[in-house]
C-alpha positions as CSV (number, residue, x, y, z in Angstrom):
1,X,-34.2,18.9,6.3
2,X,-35.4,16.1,5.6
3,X,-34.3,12.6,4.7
4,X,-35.4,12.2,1.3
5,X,-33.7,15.9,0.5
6,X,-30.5,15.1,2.3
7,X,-30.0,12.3,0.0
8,X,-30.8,14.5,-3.1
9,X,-28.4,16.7,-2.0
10,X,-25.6,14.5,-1.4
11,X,-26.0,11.9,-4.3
12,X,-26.6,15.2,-6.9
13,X,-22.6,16.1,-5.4
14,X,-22.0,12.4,-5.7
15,X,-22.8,12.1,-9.1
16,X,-22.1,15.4,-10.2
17,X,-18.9,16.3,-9.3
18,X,-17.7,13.1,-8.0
19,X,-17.3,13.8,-4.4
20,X,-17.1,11.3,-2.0
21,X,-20.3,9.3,-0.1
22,X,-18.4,8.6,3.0
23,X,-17.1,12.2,3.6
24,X,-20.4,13.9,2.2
25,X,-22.8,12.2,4.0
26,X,-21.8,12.7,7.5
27,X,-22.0,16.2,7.1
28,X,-25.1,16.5,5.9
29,X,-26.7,13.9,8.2
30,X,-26.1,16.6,10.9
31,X,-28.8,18.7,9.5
32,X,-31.5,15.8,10.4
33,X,-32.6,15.6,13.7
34,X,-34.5,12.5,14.1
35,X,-32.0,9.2,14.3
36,X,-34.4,7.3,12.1
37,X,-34.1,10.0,9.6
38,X,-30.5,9.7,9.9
39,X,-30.4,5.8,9.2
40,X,-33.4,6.8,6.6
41,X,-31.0,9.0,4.7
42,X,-28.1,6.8,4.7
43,X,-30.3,3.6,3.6
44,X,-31.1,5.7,0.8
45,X,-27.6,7.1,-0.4
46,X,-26.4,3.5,0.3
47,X,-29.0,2.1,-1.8
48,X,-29.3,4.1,-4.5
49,X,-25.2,3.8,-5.3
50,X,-25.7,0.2,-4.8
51,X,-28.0,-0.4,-7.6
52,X,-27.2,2.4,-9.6
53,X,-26.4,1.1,-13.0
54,X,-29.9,-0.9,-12.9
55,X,-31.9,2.1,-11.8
56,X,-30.3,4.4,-14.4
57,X,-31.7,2.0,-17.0
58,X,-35.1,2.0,-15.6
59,X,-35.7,5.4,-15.6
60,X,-33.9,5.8,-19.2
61,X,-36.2,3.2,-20.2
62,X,-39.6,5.5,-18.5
63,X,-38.1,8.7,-19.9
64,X,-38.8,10.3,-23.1
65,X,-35.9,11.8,-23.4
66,X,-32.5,11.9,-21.2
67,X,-32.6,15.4,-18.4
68,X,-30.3,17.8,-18.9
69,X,-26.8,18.2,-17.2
70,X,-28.7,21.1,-15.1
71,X,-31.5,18.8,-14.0
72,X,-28.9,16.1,-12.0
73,X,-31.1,17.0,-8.7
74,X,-34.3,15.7,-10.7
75,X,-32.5,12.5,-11.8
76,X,-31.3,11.8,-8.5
77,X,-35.1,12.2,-7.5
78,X,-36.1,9.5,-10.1
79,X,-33.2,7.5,-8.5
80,X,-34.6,7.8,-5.2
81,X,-38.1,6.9,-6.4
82,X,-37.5,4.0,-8.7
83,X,-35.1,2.5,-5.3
84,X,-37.8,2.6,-3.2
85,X,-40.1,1.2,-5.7
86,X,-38.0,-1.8,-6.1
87,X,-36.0,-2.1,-2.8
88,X,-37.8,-0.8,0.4
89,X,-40.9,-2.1,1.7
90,X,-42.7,1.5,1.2
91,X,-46.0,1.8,0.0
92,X,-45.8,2.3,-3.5
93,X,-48.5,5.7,-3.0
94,X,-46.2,6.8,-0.8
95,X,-42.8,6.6,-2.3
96,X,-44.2,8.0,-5.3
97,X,-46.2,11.0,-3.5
98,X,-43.4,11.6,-1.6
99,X,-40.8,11.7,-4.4
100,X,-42.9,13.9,-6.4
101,X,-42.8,16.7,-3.2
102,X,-38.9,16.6,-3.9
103,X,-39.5,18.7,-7.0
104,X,-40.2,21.4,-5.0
105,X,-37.8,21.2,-2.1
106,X,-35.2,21.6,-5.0
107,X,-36.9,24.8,-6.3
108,X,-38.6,23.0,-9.5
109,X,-42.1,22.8,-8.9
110,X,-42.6,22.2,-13.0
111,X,-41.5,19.0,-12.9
112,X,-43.6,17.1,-10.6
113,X,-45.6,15.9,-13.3
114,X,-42.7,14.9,-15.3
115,X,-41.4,12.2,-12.2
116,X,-45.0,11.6,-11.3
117,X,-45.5,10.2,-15.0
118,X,-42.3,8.1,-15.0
119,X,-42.5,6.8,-11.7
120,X,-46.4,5.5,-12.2
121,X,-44.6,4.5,-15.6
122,X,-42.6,1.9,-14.5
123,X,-45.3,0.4,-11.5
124,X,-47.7,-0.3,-14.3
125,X,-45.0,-2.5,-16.0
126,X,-42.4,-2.8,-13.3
127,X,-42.3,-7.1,-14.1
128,X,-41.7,-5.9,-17.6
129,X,-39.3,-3.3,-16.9
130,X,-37.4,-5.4,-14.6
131,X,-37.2,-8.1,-17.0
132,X,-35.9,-5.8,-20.0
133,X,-33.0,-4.5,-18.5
134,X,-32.0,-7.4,-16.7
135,X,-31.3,-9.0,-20.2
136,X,-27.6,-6.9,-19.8
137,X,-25.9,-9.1,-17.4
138,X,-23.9,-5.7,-15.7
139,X,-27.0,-4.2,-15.6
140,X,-29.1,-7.0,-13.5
141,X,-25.5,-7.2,-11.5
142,X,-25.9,-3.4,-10.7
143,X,-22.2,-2.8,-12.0
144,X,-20.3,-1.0,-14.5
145,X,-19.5,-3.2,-17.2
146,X,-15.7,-2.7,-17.3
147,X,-15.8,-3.9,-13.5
148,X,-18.4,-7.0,-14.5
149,X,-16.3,-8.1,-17.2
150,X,-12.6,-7.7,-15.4
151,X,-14.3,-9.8,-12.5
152,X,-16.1,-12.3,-14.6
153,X,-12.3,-12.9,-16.4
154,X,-10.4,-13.4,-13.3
155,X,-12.8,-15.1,-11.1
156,X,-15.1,-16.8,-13.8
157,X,-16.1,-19.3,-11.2
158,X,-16.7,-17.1,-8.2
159,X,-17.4,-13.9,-10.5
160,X,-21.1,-14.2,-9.2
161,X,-20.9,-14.3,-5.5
162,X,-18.8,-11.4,-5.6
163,X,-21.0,-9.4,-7.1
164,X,-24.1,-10.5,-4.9
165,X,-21.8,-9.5,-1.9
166,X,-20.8,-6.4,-3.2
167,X,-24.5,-5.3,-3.1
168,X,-25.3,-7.0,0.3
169,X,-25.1,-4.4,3.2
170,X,-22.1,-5.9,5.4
171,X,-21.7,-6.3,8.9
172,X,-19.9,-4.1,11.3
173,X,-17.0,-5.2,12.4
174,X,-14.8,-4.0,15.5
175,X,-11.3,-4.5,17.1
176,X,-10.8,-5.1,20.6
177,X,-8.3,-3.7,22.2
178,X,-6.9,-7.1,24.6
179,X,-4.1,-5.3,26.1
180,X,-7.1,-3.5,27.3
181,X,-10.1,-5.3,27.6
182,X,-10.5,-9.6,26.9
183,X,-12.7,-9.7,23.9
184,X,-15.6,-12.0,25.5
185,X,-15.6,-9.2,28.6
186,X,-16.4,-7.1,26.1
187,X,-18.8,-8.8,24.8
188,X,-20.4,-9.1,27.4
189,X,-20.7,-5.5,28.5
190,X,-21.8,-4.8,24.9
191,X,-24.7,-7.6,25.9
192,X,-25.6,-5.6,29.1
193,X,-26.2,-2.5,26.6
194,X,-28.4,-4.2,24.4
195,X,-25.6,-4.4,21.7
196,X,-25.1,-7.9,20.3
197,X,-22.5,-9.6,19.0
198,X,-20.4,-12.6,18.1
199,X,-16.5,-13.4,18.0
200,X,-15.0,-12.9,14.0
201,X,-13.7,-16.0,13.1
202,X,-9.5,-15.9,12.1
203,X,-8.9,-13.3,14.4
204,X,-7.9,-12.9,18.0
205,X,-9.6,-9.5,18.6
206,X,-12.3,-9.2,16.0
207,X,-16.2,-8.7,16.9
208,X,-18.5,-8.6,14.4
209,X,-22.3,-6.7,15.6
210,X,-25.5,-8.4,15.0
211,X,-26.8,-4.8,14.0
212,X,-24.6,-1.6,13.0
213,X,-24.6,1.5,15.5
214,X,-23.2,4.6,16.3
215,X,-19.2,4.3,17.8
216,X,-20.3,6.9,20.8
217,X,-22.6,3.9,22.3
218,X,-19.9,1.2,22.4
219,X,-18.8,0.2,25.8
220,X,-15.1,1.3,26.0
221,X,-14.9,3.7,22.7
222,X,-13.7,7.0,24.4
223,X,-11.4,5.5,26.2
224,X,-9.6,3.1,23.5
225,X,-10.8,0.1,24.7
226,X,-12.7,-0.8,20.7
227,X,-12.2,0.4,17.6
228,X,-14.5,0.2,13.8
229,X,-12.0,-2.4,11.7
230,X,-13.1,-5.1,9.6
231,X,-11.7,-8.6,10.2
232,X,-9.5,-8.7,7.2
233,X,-7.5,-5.9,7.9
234,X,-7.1,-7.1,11.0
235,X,-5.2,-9.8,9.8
236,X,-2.4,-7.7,8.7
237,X,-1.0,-6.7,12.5
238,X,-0.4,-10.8,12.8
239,X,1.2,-11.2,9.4
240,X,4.3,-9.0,10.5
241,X,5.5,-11.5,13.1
242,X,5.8,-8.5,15.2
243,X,9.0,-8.7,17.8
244,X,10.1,-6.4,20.6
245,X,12.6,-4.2,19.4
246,X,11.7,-4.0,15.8
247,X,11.2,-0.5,13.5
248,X,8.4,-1.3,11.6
249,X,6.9,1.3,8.8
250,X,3.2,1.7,8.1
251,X,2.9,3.3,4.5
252,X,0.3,4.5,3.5
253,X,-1.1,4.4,6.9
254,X,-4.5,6.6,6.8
255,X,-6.7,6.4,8.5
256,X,-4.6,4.4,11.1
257,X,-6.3,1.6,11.8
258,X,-3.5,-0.9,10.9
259,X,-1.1,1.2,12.8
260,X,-2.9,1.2,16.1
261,X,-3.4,-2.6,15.5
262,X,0.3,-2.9,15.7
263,X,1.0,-0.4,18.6
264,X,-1.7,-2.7,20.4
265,X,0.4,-6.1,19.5
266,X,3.4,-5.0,20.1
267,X,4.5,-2.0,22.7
268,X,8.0,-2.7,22.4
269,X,8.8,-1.9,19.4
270,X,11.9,0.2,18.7
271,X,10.1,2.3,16.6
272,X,7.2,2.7,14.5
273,X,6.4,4.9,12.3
274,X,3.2,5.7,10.0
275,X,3.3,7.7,6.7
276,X,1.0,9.3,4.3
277,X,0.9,11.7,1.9
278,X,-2.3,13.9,2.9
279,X,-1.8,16.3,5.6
280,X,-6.0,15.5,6.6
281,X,-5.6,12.4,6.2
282,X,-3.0,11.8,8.8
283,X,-4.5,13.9,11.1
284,X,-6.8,11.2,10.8
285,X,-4.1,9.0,12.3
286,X,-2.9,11.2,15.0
287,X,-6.6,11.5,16.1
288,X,-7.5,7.4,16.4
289,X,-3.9,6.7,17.9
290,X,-4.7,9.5,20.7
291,X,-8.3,8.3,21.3
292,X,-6.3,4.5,21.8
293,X,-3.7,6.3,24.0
294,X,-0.8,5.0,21.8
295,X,2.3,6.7,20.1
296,X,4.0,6.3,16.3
297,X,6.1,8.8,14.7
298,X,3.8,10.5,12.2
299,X,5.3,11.3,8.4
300,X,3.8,14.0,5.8
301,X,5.3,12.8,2.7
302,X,5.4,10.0,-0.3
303,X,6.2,6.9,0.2
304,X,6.9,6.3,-2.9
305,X,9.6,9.3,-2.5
306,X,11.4,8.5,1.3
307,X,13.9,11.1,1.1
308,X,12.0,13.8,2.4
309,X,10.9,11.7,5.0
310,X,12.9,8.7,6.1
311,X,15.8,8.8,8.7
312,X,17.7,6.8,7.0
313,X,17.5,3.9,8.9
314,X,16.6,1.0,7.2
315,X,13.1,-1.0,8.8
316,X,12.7,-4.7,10.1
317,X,8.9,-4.6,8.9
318,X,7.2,-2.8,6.1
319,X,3.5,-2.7,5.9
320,X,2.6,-1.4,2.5
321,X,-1.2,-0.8,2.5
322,X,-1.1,0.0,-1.2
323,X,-3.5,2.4,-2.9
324,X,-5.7,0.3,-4.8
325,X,-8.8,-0.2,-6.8
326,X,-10.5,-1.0,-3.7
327,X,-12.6,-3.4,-5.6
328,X,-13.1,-5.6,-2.3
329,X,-15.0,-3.0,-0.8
330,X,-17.6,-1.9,-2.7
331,X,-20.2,-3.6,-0.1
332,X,-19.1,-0.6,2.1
333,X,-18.2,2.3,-0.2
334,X,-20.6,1.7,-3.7
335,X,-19.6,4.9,-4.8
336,X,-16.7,2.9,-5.9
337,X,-18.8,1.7,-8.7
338,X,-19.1,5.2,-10.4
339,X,-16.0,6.9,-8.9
340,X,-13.9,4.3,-10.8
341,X,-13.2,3.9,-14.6
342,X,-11.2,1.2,-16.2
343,X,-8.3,2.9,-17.3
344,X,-7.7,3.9,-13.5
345,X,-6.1,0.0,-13.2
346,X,-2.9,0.5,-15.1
347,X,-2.4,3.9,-13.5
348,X,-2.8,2.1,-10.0
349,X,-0.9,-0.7,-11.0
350,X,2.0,1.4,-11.9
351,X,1.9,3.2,-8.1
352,X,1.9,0.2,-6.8
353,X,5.0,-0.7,-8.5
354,X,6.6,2.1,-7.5
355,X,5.9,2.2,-3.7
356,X,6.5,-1.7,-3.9
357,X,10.4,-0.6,-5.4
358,X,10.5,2.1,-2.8
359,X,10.1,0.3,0.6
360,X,11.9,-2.6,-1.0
361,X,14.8,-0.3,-0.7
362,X,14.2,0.7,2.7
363,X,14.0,-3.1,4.3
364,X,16.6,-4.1,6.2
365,X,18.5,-7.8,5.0
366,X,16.4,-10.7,6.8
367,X,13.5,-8.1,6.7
368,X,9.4,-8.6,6.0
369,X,7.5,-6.6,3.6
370,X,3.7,-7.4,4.1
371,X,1.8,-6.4,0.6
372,X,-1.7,-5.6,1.0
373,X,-4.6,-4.3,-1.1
374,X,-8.4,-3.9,-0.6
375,X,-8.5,-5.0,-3.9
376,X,-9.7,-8.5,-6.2
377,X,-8.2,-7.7,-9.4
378,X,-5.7,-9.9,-10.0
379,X,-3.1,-7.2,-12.2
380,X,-2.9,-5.7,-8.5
381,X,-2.5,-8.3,-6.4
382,X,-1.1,-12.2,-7.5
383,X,0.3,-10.9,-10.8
384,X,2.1,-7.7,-9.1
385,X,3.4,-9.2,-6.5
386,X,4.7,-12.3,-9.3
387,X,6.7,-9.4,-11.4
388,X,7.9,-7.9,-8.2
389,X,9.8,-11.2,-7.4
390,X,10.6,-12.0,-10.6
391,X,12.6,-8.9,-11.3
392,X,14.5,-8.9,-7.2
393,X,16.4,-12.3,-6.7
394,X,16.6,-10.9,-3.3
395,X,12.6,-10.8,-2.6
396,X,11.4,-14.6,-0.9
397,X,7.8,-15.2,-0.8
398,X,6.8,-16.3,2.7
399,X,3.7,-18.9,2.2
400,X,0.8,-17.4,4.6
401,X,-1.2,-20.1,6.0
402,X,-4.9,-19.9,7.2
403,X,-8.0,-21.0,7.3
404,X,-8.7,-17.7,5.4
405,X,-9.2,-17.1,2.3
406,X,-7.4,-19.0,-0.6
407,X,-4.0,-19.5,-1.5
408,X,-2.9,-18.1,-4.7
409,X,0.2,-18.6,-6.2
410,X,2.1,-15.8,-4.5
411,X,-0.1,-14.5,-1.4
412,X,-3.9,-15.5,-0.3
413,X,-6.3,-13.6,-1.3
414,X,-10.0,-13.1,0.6
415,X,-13.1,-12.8,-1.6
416,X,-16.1,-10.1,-0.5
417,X,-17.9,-11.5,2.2
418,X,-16.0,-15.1,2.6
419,X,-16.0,-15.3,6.6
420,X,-18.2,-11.9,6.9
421,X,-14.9,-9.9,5.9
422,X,-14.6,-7.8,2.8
423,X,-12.5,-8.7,-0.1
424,X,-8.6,-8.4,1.0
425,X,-5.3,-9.5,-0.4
426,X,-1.9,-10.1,1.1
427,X,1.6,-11.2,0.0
428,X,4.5,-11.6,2.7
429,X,8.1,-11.3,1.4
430,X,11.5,-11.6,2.9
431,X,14.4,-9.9,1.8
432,X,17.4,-12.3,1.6
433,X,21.0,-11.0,2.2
């Protein structure tokens, strides 16, 4: 198969029934055989999610009238075309002949003149074009208006930069393990391989890659020594003020990452253990902390709802990895853009409250609860986290200093791409006897 047609197939499934980019296109990457296809087809997925809300009004603007709900494959195809039209450096006879062949590969040979005409449509007037539906803001910003305005009215002085980041491709960013490896050795070995890369700034472990790759060619991988984490959420394991003899809880803990980070930290710990509420999902879990050759107890089950779960034995540290918008990593998933909808927010908000009133009750007196989000919206992170210790005179915020980020009034919070990381938020509190 090839590229062009994997990416119709998994962007029609995308934006059809709403499926996910990052567990679709893996699976149909398989049936290409040639690597640069492989990176081919993701470039395009990528891309085309990226910029969606600005293609969809070019070809709008080049079609007579809108396709039908049974045509999605041919306005995926115009997608695809009108991308590489205005984002690859592919020969514009090309990306258009090309294109045009997909209306067979899909079984609808008829319609080759139909994306032939709009796609030589908008090159004769692509300055024009451009220009027209750039005159939206959201639109020239590639993002859903709902999203454009709630980040224009809680950042309106870094609104901008967030969303150029969030349609820059970002780095990849690993975690060495240093009880394993020291992270310039690995470095270096990476070097040796013809991998390059450079120490993350802020944390003790973090590399970021000059150029992405695939995990099976990293030095150390198979056995644990490295694993795929980006620099903010690395932050989190050194936020716990991790201490021999401790039980600490990771909720909400697919797909593991933080939870390893802390097994590699801290080995002494009295207990850990990691919760979620998906039984895949935590398989997840089990598989990364065997690859890393390190042990947690493993929970099925809501955090928001311990009992069928919890020991009873109140935890020294609670990481709560809160479901979130996951506004601060669109750069990474843009399917984000279209699988969210604004009324989502309150519905989030209101989990959060409720996991947040759950694990409260599960810390132990003197005890840390470390607040986190992938998120930028401020109703999920500052102002959450301001109710949540407005409403518990027991709950003591505990200032987080760094070079990081920016201090907020409760918690720091990391915009998308400050320091190469993606956009983060945390909020340490101690519960006071």
């Amino acid at each position: 198969m090839s590229a062009r047609l994997v990416a119709v197939q998994v962007l029609t499934r995308v934006l059809g029934q709403g499926r996910s980019l990052s567990l679709l296109l893996p699976e149909f990457q398989e049936q290409v055989k040639s690597p640069v296809d492989r990176a081919f087809a993701w470039q395009l997925c990528f891309g085309v999610l990226r910029f969606l809300p600005r293609l969809e009004a070019c070809a709008l603007r080049h079609l007579r009238r809108p396709l039908k709900a049974r045509d999605r494959d041919l306005h995926v195809i115009l997608l695809l075309g009108l991308y590489q039209l205005i984002y690859s450096r592919i020969p514009n006879h090309a990306a258009v002949s090309e294109t045009v062949a997909l209306s067979r590969a899909v079984g609808k040979p008829w319609a080759k003149g139909l994306i032939n005409a709009v796609l030589r449509g908008f090159l004769r007037e692509k300055e024009k074009s451009l220009a027209a539906v750039d005159r939206d803001e959201a639109v020239a910003a590639a993002h859903p208006r709902w999203l454009f305005e709630m980040l224009r009215s809680d950042w309106p002085e870094e609104y901008q930069a967030i969303l150029e980041a969030n349609n820059q491709q970002p780095p990849m960013a690993l975690r060495v393990n240093c009880r394993r490896v020291r992270r310039d050795v690995w470095l270096q070995q990476a070097s040796t391989k013809g991998i390059e890369g450079k120490a993350a700034r802020h944390t003790e472990s973090g590399v970021i890659l000059q150029q992405p790759c695939d995990v099976e060619v990293l030095p150390g991988f198979a056995k644990g020594e490295v694993s795929v984490q980006d620099s903010a959420a690395q932050l989190a394991a050194g936020l716990l003020d991790l201490k021999p003899g401790l039980r600490v809880l990771d909720a909400c803990a697919a797909p593991g990452g933080k939870t390893a980070h802390i097994a590699e930290r801290q080995p002494e710990l009295a207990r850990l253990v990691a919760v979620d509420i998906e039984q895949e999902r935590l398989q997840r879990v089990k598989a990364n902390l065997r690859r890393l050759g390190l042990d947690a107890t493993l929970c099925l089950g809501d955090a928001a709802e311990p009992s069928s779960w919890w020991d009873g034995k109140l935890f020294d540290r609670i990481l709560l990895d809160a479901p979130c918008s996951a506004t601060g990593v669109i750069r990474r998933h843009p399917d984000i853009k279209m699988l969210r909808r604004a009324d989502d927010i309150s519905k989030i908000v209101v989990k959060q409250q409720q996991l947040l009133e759950s694990m409260w009750s599960l810390l132990g007196p003197g005890g840390i609860l470390l607040y986190a989000t992938c998120s930028v919206l401020k109703r999920e992170n500052v102002q959450q986290i301001t109710e949540f210790i407005d409403k518990h005179p027991d709950a003591r915020e505990l200032p987080i200093e760094g070079e990081w980020g920016r201090g907020m009034s409760v918690g720091r919070q990391i915009l998308p791409g400050e320091h190469q990381m993606d956009g983060f938020y945390y909020a340490c509190l101690r519960k006071e006897p």
